[in-house]
N, C-alpha and C positions, 0 to 999 in steps of 0.2 A: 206794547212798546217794543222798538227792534233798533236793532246797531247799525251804522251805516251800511252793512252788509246785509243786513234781511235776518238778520237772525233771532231769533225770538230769546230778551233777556226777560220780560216777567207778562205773568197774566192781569188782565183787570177783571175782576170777578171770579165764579167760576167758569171750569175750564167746560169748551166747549163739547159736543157729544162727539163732533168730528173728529177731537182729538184725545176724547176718551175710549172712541172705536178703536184710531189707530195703534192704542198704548193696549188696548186689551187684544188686540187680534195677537199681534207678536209675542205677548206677555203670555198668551194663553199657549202660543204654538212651544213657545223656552220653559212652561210647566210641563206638556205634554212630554218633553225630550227627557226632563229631569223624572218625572215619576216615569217613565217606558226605561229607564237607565236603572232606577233604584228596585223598580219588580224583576225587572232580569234579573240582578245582584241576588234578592232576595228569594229568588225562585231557585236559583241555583243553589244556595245555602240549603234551604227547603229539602231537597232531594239527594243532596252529601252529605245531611244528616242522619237520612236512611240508610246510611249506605256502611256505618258505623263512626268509632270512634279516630281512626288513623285517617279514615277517608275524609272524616270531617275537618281535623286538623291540618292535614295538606291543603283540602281547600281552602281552610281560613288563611294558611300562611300564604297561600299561590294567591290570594286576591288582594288581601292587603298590599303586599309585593308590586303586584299589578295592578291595581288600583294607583298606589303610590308615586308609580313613574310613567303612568299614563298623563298628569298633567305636564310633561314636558312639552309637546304641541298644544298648548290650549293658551298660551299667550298671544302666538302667534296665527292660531285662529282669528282670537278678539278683535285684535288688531287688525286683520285682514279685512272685517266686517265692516271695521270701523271706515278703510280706507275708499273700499268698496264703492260704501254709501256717499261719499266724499265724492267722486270720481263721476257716480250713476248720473248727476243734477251736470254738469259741465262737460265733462269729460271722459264720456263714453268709449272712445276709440280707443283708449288707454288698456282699458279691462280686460281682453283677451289676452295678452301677454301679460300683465297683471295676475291672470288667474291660472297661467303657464308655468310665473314661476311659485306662486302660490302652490300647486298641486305638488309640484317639483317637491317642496320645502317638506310638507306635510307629508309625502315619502319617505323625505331623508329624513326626517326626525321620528315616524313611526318605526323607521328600522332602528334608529339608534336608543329607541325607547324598546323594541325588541331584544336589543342584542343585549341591554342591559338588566332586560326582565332572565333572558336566558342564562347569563353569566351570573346570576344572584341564584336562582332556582337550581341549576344543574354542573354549578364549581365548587369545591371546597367552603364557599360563601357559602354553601347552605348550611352549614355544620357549626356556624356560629348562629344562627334561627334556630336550627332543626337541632334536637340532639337525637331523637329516634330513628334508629334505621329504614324501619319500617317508614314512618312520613317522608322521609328522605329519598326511598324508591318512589314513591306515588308522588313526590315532587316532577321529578325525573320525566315520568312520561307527561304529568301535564305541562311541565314547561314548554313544549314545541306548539303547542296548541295556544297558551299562553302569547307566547311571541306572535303568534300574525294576527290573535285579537290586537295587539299592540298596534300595529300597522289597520288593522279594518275601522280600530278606534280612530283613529286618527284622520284617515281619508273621509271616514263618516263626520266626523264633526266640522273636519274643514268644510265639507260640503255643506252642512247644516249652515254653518255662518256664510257661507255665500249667497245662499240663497235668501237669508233675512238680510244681507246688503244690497241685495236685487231687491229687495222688498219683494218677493217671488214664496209666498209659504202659504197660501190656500190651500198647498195639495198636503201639507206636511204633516195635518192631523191624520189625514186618510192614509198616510203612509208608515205612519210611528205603529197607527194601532195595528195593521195590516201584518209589522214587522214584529211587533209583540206577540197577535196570535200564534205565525208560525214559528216563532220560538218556544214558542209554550208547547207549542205541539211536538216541536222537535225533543222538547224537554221530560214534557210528558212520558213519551214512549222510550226512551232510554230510561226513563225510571224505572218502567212498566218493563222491559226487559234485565234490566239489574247489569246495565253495561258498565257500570264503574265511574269512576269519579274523571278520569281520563275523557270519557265522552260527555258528560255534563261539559268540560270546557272545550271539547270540539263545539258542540252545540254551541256554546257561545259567541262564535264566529257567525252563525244563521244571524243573528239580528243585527251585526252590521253589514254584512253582506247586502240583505234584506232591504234594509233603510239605504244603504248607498246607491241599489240600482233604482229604488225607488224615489229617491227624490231627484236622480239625477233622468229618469223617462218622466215622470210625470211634469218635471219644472220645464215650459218653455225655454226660456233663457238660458238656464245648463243644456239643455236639451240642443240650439244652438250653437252652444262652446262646444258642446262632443262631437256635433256632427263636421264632415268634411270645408264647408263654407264656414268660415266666421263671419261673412257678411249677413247670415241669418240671422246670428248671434247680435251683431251691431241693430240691422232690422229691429228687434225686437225690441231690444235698447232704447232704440229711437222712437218707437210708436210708443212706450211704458212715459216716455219722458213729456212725450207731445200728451197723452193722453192726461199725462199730471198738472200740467200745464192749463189744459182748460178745464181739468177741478177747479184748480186754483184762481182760474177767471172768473171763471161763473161763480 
């Protein structure tokens, strides 16, 4: 049954395989981000535990911290997806500037989630967290590294929800795990050298780095938006819509 709009308000029976594909493909691509998110985390703990007790404490304080004020763009992700996919069925020509100032926004907020990761880690702020000197230097240098994870987080994620508002994420399994292994690798070997707690969170900048260029070469459609024509971008647009279209005929 559907609303005068087409909108689907309830199933009769159950639900078809067509639309059990669709709910697993994306469902499976938003697990792959969440555990590729939670072994990073975990892997970095893993190897500032070696590293001793101060090195491990700074890291716990610096991720928490950052962890904490990294959901400041992630409303405004959701949202973005949300409108995306609104826009993709009708009103295609809309989305390049849409996603102009989308990118804009996800800039200014990773910085402002930067600057506030930085001024909590490397001000007087730290001294109400931190009472040890000692954690309180090894704050110090990983806060700079801290802050532009801030910002890599951010552009990374917006990009992730663009690309499931494009309905555009075949490539995105191939690209989480791609981005997983050379952080492990990168992670690894700073282990294996004993570079400190400071480089574990440099390293942690590789997996969004990673994942951003990766889903933004391998997506058509991003692929489009970056390059010099936005007509490409529209192109592409227009053949995903035509081609949806006579799915839904046939």
């Amino acid at each position: 049954r559907t609303s005068p709009k087409g909108v689907a308000l309830k199933w009769k029976g159950l639900p078809t395989m067509d639309i059990l594909r669709h709910f697993g493909t994306f469902g499976f691509v938003l697990l792959m981000r969440n555990l590729t998110i939670m072994t990073s985390y975990s892997s970095m703990t893993r190897f500032a535990a070696g590293l001793g007790a101060a090195s491990l404490a700074a890291h716990q304080v610096a991720l928490q911290v950052w962890w904490l004020i990294s959901y400041l763009p992630e409303p405004m992700c959701v949202a973005a997806q949300s409108l995306i996919a609104r826009d993709l069925k009708d009103r295609p020509y809309r989305i390049p500037k849409f996603l102009n100032v989308l990118f804009g926004m996800s800039l200014a907020s990773g910085s402002v989630a930067a600057l506030m990761t930085g001024l909590t880690l490397m001000t007087p702020i730290a001294r109400g967290i931190v009472a040890d000197s000692a954690v309180r230097s090894l704050l110090f240098g990983i806060a700079p590294w801290a802050m532009l994870a801030q910002i890599g987080s951010s552009m990374t994620y917006t990009t992730d929800n663009v690309c499931v508002g494009l309905g555009d994420v075949r490539h995105a399994p191939l690209t989480t795990v791609a981005a997983l292994s050379i952080f492990l690798t990168t992670l690894f070997y700073v282990g294996r050298q004993g570079l400190g707690v400071e480089a574990i969170w440099r390293s942690m900048n590789v997996i969004f780095v990673t994942r951003f260029v990766g889903l933004i070469l391998f997506s058509q459609k991003l692929k489009g938006f970056f390059s010099s024509s936005k007509e490409i971008f529209l192109t592409g647009l227009q053949q995903a819509i035509l081609k949806r279209r006579r799915i839904v005929a046939s």
